[in-house]
N, C-alpha and C positions, 0 to 999 in steps of 0.2 A: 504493500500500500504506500503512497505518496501524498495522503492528507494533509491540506495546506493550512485545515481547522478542523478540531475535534475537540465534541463533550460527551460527558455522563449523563447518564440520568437515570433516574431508580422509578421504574415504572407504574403506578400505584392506580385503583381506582376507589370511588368513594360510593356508596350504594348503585355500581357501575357506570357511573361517569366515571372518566379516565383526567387523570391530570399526572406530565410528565414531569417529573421535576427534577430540576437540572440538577446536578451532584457537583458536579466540574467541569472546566473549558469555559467559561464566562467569569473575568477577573471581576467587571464593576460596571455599572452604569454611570456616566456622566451626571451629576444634580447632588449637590448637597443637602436634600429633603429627599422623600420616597417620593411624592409629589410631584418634584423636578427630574427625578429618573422617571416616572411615568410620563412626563411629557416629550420627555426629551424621544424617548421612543416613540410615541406617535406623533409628535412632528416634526422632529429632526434626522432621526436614521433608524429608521425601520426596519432595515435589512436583518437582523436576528429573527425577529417575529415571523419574515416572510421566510427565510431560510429554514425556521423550523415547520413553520405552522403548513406551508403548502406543499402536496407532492413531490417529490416520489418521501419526502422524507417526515411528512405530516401525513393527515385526515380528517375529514369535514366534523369528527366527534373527538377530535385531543385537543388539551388544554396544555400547556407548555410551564411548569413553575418556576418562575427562578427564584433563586433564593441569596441575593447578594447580600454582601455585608450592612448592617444595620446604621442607621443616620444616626435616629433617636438612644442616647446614652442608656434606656430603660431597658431594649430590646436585644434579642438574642442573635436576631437572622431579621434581614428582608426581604421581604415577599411582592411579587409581580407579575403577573395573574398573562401571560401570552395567549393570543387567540385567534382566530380565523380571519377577524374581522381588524382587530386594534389591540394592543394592550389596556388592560382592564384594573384599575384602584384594589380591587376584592374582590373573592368569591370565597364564601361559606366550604364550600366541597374542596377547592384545590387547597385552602389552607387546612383541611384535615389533609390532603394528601401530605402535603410538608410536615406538617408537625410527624407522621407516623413515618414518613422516609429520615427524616432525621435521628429519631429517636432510633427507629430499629437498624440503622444503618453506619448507630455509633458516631456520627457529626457529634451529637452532643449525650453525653450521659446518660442512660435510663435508671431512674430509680422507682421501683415501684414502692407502694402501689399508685403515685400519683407523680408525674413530673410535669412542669409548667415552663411552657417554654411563650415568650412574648415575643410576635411579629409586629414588625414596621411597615407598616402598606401605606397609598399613598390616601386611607381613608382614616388612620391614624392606628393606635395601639391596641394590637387585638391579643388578650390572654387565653391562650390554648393550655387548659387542664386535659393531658392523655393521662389516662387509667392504664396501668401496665401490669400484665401478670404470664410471668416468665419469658420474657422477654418480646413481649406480644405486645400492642395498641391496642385496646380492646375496644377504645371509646377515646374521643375529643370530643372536648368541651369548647365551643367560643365564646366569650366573652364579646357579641359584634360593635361593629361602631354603633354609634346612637341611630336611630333609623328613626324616619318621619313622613307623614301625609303632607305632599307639598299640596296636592289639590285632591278635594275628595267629589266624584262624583262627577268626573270632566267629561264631556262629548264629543266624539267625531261622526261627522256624515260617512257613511260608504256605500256603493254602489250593491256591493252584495250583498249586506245585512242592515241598510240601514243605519240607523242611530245605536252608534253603540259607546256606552259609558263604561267607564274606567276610572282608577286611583292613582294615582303620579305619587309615587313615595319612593325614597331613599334607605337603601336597607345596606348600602355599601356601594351599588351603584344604583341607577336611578332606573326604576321598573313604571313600568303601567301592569296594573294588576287589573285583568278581563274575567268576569262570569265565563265559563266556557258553553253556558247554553245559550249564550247570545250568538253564536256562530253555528248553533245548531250540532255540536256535534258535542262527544263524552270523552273522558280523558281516559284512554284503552290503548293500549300498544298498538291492535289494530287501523288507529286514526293515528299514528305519529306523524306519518309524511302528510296529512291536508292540517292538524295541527300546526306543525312547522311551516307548510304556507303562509298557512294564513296568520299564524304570529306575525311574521316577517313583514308581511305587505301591513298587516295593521301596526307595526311598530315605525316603520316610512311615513305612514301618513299620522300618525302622530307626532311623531319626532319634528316632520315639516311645522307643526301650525306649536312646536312647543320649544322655547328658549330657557333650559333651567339649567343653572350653576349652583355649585355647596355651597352655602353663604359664607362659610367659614373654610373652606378649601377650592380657591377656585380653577386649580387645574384638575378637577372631577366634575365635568359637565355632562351635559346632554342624555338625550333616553339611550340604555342599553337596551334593554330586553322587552320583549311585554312577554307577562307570562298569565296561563290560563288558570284558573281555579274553580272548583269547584266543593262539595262539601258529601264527604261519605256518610254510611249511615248510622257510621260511631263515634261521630262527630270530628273526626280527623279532616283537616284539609287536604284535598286532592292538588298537587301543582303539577304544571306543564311548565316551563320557563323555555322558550324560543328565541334559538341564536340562529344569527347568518353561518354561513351564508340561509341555510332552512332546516334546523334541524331541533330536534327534541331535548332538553336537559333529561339526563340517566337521572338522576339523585332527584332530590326533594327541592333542592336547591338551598345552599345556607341564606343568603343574600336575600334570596325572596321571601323562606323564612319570614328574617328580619323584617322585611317589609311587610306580610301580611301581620304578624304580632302588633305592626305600629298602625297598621288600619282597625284590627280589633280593640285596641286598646283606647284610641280614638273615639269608635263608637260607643265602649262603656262595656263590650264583652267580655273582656278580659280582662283583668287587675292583678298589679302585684302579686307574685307569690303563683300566678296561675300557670298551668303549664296546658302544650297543646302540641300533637301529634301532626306534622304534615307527612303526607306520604306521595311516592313520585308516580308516574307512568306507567312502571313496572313493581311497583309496590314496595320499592326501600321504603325508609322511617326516618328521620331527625324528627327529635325531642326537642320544643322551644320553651322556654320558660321564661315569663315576664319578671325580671328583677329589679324594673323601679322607672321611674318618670327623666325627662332628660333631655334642655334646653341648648336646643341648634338652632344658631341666630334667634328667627323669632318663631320659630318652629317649637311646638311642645310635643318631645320625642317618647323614646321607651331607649332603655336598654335591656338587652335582649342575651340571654344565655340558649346557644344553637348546639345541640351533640348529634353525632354521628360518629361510623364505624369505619375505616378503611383497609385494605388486602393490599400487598406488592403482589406484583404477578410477574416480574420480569427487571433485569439491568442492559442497560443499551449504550450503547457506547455508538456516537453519529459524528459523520467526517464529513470531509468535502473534496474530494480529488479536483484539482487543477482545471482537467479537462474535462469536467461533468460541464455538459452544454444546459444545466437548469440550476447553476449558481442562486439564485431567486425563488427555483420551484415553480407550481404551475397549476392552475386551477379548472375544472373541465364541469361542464353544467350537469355531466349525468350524475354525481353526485354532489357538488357544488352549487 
């Protein structure tokens, strides 16, 4: 071999969303804040994201983690969420992948039965309690950012269903949270590809007519996701969360999580102390627990403790020969 760049990565998924998380071959990101590493990647030099995330050397369902050295004096490791689309402030699921690549892979010390390791993202300081027994992750705990209803009850026109409302909240990044029987369909493994459609075109045409920035972090803008929901018949929440290019969230989603607790809590359902089951597509679990009330700008938030499980499945070691004619990668509509 002749590789002109090469890294690690410890392969991990989280109630089967997959997130890769980089182990080594990536010294640092440029920016003095996680904040400024995350922008500097999506508007400065991209080339990592597209190198991992597209063809022959990604796929339309991996999430990429990196885990660079820490800004904030508090934190252990930073975290920086790589994706199809952009690099992303947080995600619920990849920072369980990290925390459990880390721990079992010996970067930092395991001590059971509890070790706590604190990420630097660029949506600020998340405290990951892993449960450990026998050298296992059994369970991560988040600690997520503060998450909020920026607008509750917003509407868009569309040609195919009409008037359909949604919640604009921030649960790490910034979701529209959709009824999924306003689109006429159920959240079933069977409907993942006209789900992920139609996430995708309804999160365009909202994203168009909506300009939201974190009042207090302003290189975390605009809508990432819209994700579907719904409510099971034991009370658990049902979530779909829909990423580009069109595809379905594996897991429960941590993030959204977050964001459906701060719309519940909002309306008066949930209080301190409560806790509430979402469950995914394919019927993973995260555990959310309301831990207390929690002022962003003028925002009256929740903070939110999010658990779930994660597996390694795999160590991968990715290069780049010289004369590979898709230095960049490459993206093709039959699954893209």
């Amino acid at each position: 071999m002749r590789w002109k760049r090469t890294l690690q990565t410890v392969d991990v998924h989280c109630a089967g969303e997959i997130g890769r998380v980089i182990t080594g071959g990536v010294l640092d990101i440029p920016g003095d804040t996680m904040a400024a590493k995350l922008a500097h990647i999506n508007e400065v030099d991209d080339s990592l994201r597209r190198w991992l995330c597209s063809e022959p050397r990604g796929a339309a369902n991996h999430s990429f983690v990196l885990i660079p050295p820490a800004c904030h004096p508090d934190a252990d490791f930073g975290m920086i969420v790589l994706q199809t689309d952009q690099a992303h402030a947080m995600s619920g699921s990849n920072s369980m992948c990290a925390v459990t690549a880390i721990l079992e892979t010996g970067m930092m010390e395991m001590v059971e039965p509890e070790t706590v390791v604190t990420l630097d993202t660029a949506s600020g300081l998340v405290r990951a309690c892993a449960t450990c027994k026998d050298g296992k992750v059994t369970s991560v705990s988040l600690d997520m950012p503060p998450s909020f209803v920026a607008l509750s009850g917003g509407t868009i026109e569309t040609i195919d269903w009409g008037e359909v409302t949604y919640d604009l909240c921030y649960g790490g990044v910034f979701y529209a949270l959709v009824d999924v029987d306003q689109i006429d369909l159920k959240i079933a493994p069977e409907n993942a590809r006209e789900l992920a459609d139609k996430g995708v075109v309804l999160r365009d045409l909202i994203a168009a007519q909506t300009d939201i920035t974190h009042p207090e972090i302003p290189q975390v803008h605009g809508l990432a996701y819209v994700m579907f929901r719904s409510r099971d018949d034991d009370g658990a929440m049902r979530h779909c969360t829909t990423l580009k290019p069109a595809r379905a969230d594996r897991s429960p989603c941590g993030t959204g999580t977050n964001s459906t607790v701060a719309v519940l809590h909002a309306q008066g359902e949930l209080r301190p102390g409560d806790t509430l089951i979402t469950r995914s597509i394919i019927g993973g679990e995260f555990k959310a627990e309301l831990l207390g009330e929690a002022q962003v700008g003028d925002h009256q938030g929740s903070r939110v403790r999010v658990s779930g499980q994660c597996w390694i499945y795999g160590v991968s070691q990715i290069g780049l020969d010289p004369s590979d004619p898709f230095p960049s990668g490459f993206i093709l509509s039959d699954t893209w």
